[in-house]
C-alpha positions as CSV (number, residue, x, y, z in Angstrom):
1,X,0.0,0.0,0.0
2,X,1.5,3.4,-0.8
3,X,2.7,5.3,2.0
4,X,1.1,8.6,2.0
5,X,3.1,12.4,1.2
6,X,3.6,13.9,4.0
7,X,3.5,17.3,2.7
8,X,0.4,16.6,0.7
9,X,-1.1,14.9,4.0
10,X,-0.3,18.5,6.1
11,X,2.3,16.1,8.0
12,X,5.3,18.8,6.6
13,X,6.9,22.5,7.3
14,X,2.8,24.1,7.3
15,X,2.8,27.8,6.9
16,X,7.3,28.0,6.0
17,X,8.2,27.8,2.7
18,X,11.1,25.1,3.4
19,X,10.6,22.8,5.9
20,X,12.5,22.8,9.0
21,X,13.9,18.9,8.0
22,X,15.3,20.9,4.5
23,X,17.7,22.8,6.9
24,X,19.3,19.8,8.7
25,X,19.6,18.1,5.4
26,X,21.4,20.8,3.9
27,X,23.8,21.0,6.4
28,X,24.5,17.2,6.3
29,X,25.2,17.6,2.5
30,X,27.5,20.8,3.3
31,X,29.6,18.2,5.9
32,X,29.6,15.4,3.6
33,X,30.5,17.0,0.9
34,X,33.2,18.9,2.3
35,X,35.0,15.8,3.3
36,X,34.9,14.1,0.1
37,X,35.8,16.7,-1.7
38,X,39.1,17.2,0.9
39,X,40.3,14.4,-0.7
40,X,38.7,12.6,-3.4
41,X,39.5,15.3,-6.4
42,X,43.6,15.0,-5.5
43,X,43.1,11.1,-5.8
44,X,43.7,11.0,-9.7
45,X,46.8,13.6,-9.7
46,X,48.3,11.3,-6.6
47,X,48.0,8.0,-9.4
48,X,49.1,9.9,-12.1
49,X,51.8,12.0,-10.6
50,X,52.9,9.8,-7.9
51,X,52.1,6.2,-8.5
52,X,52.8,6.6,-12.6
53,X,49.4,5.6,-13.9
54,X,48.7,6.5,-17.5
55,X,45.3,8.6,-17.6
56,X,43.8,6.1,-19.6
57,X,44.5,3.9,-16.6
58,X,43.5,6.5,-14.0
59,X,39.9,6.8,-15.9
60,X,39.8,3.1,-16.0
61,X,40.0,3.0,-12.1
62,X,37.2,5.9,-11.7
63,X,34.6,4.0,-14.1
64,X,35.1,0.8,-12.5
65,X,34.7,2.2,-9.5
66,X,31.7,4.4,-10.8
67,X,30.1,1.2,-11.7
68,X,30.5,-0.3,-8.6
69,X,29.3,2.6,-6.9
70,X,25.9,3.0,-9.3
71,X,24.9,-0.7,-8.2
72,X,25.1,0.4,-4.7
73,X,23.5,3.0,-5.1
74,X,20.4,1.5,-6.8
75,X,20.4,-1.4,-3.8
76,X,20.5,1.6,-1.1
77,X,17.2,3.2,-3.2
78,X,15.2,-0.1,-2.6
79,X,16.3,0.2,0.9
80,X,15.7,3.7,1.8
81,X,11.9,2.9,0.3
82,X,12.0,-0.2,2.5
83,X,13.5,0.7,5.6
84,X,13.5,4.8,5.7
85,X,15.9,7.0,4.3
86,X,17.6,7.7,7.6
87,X,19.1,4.4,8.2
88,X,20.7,4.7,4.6
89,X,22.3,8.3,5.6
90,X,23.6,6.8,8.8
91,X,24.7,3.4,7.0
92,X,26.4,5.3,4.1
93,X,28.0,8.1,6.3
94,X,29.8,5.8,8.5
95,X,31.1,3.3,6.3
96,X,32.2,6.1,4.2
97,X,34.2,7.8,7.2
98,X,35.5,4.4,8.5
99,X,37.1,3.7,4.9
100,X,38.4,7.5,4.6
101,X,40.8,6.4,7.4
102,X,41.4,2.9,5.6
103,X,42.7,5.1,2.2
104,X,44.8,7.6,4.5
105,X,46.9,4.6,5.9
106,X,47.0,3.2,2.8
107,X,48.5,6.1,1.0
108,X,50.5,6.5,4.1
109,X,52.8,3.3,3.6
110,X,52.6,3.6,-0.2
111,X,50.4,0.5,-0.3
112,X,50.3,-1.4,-3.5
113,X,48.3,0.5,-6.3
114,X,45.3,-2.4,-6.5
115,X,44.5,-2.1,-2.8
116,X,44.8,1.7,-3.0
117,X,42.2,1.4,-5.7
118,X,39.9,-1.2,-3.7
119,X,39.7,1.1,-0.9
120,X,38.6,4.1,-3.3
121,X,35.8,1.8,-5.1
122,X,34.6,1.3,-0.9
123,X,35.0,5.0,0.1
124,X,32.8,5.9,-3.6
125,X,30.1,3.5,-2.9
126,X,29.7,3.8,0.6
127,X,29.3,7.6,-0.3
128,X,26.9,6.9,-3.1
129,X,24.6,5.1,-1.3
130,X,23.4,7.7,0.8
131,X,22.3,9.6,-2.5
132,X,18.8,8.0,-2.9
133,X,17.6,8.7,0.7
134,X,18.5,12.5,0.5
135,X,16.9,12.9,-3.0
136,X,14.5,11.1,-1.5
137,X,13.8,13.4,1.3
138,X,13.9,16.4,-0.3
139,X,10.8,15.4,-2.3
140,X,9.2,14.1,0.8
141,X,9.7,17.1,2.5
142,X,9.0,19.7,-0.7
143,X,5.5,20.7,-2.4
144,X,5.5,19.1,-6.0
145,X,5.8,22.9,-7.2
146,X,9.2,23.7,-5.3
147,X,10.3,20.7,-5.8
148,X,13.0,22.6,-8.1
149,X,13.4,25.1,-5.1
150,X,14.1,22.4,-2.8
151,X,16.7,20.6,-4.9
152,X,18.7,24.0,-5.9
153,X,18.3,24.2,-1.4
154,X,20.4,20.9,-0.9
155,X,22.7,21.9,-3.9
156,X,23.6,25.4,-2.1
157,X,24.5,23.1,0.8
158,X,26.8,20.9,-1.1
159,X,28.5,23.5,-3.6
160,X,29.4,25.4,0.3
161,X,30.9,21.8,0.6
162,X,32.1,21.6,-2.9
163,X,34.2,25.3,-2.3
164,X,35.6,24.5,0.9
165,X,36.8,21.1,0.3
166,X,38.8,21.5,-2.6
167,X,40.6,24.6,-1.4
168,X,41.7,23.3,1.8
169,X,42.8,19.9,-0.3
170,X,44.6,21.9,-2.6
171,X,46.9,24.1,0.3
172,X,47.0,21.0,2.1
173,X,48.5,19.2,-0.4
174,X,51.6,22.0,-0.4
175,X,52.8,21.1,2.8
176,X,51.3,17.2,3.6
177,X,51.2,14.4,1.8
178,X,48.4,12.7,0.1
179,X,47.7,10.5,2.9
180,X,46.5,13.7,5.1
181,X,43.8,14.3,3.1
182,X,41.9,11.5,4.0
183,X,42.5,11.8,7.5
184,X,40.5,15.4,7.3
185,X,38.0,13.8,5.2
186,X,37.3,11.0,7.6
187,X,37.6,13.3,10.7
188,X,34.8,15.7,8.6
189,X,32.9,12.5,8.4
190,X,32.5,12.1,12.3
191,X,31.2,15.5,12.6
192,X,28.8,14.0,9.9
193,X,27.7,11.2,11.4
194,X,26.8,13.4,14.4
195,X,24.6,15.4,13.2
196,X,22.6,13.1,11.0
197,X,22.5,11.0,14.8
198,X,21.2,14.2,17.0
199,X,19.3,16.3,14.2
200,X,18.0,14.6,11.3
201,X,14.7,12.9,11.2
202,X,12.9,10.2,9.4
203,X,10.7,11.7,6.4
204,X,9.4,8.7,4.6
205,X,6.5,8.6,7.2
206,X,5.1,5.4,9.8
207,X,6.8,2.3,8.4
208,X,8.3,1.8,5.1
209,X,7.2,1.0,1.8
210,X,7.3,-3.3,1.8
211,X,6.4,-3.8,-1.6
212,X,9.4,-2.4,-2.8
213,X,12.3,-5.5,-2.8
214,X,14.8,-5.8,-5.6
215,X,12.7,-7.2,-8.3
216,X,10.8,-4.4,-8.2
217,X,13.6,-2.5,-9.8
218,X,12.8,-4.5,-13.0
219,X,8.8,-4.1,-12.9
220,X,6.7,-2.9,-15.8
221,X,6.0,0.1,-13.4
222,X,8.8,2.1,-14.4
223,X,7.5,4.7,-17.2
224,X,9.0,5.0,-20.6
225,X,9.3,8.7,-20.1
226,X,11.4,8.1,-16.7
227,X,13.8,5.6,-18.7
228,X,14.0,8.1,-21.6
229,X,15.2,10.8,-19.1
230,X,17.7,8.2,-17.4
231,X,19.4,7.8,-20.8
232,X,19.9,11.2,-21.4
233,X,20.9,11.8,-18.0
234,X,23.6,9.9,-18.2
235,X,25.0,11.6,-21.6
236,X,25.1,14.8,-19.8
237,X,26.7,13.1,-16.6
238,X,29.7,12.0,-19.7
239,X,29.8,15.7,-19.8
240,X,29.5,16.9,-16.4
241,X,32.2,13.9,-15.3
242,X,35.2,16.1,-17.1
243,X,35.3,18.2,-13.5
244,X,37.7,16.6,-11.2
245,X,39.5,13.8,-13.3
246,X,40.4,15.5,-16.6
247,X,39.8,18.9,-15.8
248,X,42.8,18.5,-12.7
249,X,45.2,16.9,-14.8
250,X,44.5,18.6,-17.7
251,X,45.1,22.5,-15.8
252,X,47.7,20.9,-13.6
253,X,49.6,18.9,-16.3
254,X,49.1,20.4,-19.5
255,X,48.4,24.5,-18.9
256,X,50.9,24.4,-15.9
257,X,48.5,25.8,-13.1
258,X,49.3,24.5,-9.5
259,X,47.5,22.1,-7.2
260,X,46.3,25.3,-5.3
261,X,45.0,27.1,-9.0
262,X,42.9,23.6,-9.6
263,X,41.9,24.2,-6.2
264,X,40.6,27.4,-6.2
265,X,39.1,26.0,-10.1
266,X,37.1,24.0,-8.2
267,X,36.8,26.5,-4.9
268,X,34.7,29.0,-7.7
269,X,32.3,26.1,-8.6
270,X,31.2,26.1,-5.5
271,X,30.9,29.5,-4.4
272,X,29.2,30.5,-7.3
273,X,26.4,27.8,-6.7
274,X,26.1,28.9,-3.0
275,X,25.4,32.4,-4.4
276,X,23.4,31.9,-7.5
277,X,21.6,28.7,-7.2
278,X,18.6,29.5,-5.0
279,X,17.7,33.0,-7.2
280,X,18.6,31.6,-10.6
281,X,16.2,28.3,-9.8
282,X,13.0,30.8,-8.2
283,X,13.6,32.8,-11.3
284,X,13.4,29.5,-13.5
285,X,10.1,28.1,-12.0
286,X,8.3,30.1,-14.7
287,X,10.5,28.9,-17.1
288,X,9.5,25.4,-19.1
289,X,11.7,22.3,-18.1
290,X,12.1,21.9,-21.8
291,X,13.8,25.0,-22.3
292,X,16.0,25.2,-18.8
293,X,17.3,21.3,-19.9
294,X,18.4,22.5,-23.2
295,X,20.2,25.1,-22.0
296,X,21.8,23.7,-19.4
297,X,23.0,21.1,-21.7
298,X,24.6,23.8,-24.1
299,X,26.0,26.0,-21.3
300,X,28.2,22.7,-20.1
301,X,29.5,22.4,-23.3
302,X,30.7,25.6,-24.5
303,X,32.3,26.3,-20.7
304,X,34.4,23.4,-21.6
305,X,35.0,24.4,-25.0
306,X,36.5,27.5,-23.5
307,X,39.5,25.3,-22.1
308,X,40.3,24.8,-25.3
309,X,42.1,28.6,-25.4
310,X,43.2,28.2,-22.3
311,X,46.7,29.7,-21.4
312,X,46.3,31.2,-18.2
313,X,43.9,31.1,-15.1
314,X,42.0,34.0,-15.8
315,X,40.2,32.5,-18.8
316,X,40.0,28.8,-16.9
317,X,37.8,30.6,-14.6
318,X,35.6,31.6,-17.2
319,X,35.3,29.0,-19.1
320,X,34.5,27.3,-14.8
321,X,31.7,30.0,-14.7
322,X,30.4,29.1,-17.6
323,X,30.4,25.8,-16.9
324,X,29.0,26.7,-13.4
325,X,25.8,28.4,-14.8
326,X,24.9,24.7,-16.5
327,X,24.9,23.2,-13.7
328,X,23.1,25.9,-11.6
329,X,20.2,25.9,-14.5
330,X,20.4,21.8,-15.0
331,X,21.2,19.6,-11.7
332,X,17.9,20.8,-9.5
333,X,16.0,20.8,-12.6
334,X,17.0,17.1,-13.6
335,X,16.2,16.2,-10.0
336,X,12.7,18.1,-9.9
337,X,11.7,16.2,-13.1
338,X,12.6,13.0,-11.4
339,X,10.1,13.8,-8.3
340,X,7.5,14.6,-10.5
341,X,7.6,11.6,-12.3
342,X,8.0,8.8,-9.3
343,X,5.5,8.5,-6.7
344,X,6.2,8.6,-2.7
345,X,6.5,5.4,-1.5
346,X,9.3,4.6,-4.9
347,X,11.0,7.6,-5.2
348,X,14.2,5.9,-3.5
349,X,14.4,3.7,-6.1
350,X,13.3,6.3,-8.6
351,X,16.4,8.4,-7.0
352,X,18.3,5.3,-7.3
353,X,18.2,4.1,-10.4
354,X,18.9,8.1,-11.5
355,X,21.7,7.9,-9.5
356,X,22.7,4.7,-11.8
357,X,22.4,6.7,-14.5
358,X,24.6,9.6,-13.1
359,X,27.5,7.8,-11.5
360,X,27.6,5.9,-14.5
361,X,27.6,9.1,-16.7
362,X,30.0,10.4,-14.1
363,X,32.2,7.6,-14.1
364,X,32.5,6.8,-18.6
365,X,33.4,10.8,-18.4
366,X,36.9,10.6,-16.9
367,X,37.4,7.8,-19.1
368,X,36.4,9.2,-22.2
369,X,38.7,12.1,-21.0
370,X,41.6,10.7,-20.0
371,X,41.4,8.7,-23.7
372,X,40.9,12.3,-25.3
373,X,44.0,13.5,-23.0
374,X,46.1,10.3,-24.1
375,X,45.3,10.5,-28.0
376,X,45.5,14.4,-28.7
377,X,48.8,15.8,-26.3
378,X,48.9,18.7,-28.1
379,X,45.7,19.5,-29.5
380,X,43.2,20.8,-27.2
381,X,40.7,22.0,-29.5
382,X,40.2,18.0,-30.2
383,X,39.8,16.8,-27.0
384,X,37.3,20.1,-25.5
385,X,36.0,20.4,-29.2
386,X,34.6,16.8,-28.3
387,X,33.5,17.4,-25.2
388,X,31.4,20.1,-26.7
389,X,29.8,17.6,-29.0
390,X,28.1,15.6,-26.3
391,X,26.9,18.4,-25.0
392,X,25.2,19.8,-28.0
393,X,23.8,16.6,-28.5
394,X,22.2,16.1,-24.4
395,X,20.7,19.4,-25.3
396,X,19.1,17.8,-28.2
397,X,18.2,14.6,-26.4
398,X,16.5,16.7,-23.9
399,X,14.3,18.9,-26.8
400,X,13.1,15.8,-28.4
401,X,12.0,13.7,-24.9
402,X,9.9,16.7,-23.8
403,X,8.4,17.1,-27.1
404,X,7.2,13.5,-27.1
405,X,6.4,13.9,-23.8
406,X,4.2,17.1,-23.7
């Protein structure tokens, strides 16, 4: 039997715009994203630079483990419908802190590459899972028509994250080795874990949902429109995945910019998002979805065919605002048009099986990169030029589906 909305059912935030649940799940995602991002960014410059992995090699390892990580993450969708989406976030918070510390000793005593790379797959998964429950919640806790609003809410929280992290990773990495990073990390995690403990309530209602079990991942209920949008999702993902594994050793490597620059690359991301990304998604709740996906899509590709040019910080970072401003218009969107289409009582595994869709996205994109990076050494126009392409061609996707879907 379904369980029932509680916002629809008046169970939520009555007369406040965001509910008072929105709040501590924000600052969770500002936590937990801080501490991955400490860390996990450096991870392909420390195999490339330090282990001697080719970056062919280096995107191998972050697909595989992308992989790994979108199965989890699917499994821990059925679960946060089954068992409530808090004991997911409290599952995947912890096991992601306790292997944090497992990746710091390894990199401490220069471990051998293949464990090094096991521990990563753990720390990536364990983090993944807890995607579904908080995409989850967020629609529990959001009206259907701020559902947008309430997305581009949690993504302020993680882009405050997102610019910490990275700069502190960066300036770290100047005066400790890669091995310290992970120990902030998994000390950021502990902080984590205790306020998800002491603040952060169930919001998937009494009980859980105990129709949902794994073959219900492969029912006839899924929608054709839902799987259409997963497809294209994960073409834009390809795109979006360029970030941290090509985009570091690309500006680090190739254009000469230090650890710190790629940094503070990464450090703009997220301050812009913290300041834009709650006006510019208000402003785009009059717009059609149509029209915000399609741009988006085309705003990611030409910020990344900027880097083409690139020769010196000053245009990196426009071509990272430009970039910036497609994910401000697309990521809440993307995830609004996923809780419109799943009801309450799946919308973990909705959120989970999108999450497939991104981390695999995420995870081909470092690998289609690092191939682009390996073939053309000398010709940037060839490997951002394609880059480009895929973008052009999400936007595309994303025209067509909401014309057939209309």
């Amino acid at each position: 039997m379904p369980v029932p909305d509680p916002v629809e059912a008046g169970t939520g935030a009555k007369g406040h715009r965001v509910a008072r649940g929105m709040w501590v799940l924000t600052a969770v995602a500002v936590l937990n994203v801080a501490g991955f991002s400490i860390s996990i960014p450096f991870l392909s410059l420390y195999l490339f630079q330090s282990r001697g992995l080719s970056m062919a090699q280096v995107g191998a390892v972050i697909m595989v483990s992308g992989l790994c990580s979108a199965v989890a993450q699917v499994f821990s969708g059925v679960l946060a419908d089954r068992f409530g989406r808090r004991p997911m976030l409290l599952s995947s918070v912890f096991a992601g802190t306790l292997l944090q510390f497992v990746m710091a000793g390894l990199i401490g005593a220069d471990a051998p590459v293949a464990y090094i790379v096991v521990a990563y797959t753990g720390v990536r998964a364990a983090l993944m899972m807890g995607r579904p429950a908080f995409s989850a919640m967020v629609a529990d806790l959001s009206p259907r028509e701020r559902l947008a609003e309430g997305y581009g809410l949690l993504r302020i929280g993680q882009n405050v994250g997102w610019a910490a992290g990275p700069a502190v990773g960066g300036y770290l990495t100047l005066s400790l080795s890669y091995a310290w990073l992970f120990v902030f990390a998994g000390l950021m995690g502990v902080v984590t874990l205790g306020v998800v403990v002491l603040f952060l309530r169930e919001s998937l209602g009494s009980g859980g949902n105990n129709e949902v079990n794994v073959r219900s991942l492969f029912s006839g209920e899924l929608s054709g429109s839902f799987l259409g949008f997963m497809a294209l999702g994960m073409l834009v993902f390809l795109v979006m995945g360029q970030m941290v594994s090509t985009l570091s050793v690309y500006t680090v490597d190739r254009a000469g910019f230090s650890n710190g620059q790629y940094g503070t690359l990464l450090t703009l991301n997220g301050v812009l998002v913290a300041l834009l990304q709650y006006p510019v998604t208000r402003v785009l709740e009059r717009t059609g979805r149509a029209t915000v996906l399609v741009a988006g899509s085309l705003l990611y590709g030409a910020g990344y065919l900027v880097l083409a040019w690139v020769g010196g910080f000053p245009l990196a970072a426009v071509s990272m605002t430009i970039v910036t401003l497609g994910e401000i218009v697309l990521a809440p969107t993307t995830l609004a048009v996923v809780g419109e289409l799943s009801p309450h009582g799946w919308r973990g595994r909705y959120m989970g099986l999108y999450g497939l869709s991104e981390t695999v996205g995420m995870s081909l994109g470092p690998m289609v990169g690092g191939l682009l990076l390996d073939a053309f050494p000398t010709q940037p126009l060839s490997i951002w030029g394609t880059i480009a392409l895929l973008g052009v061609a999400a936007a595309a996707g994303f025209g067509l589906w909401s014309a057939l879907t209309a």
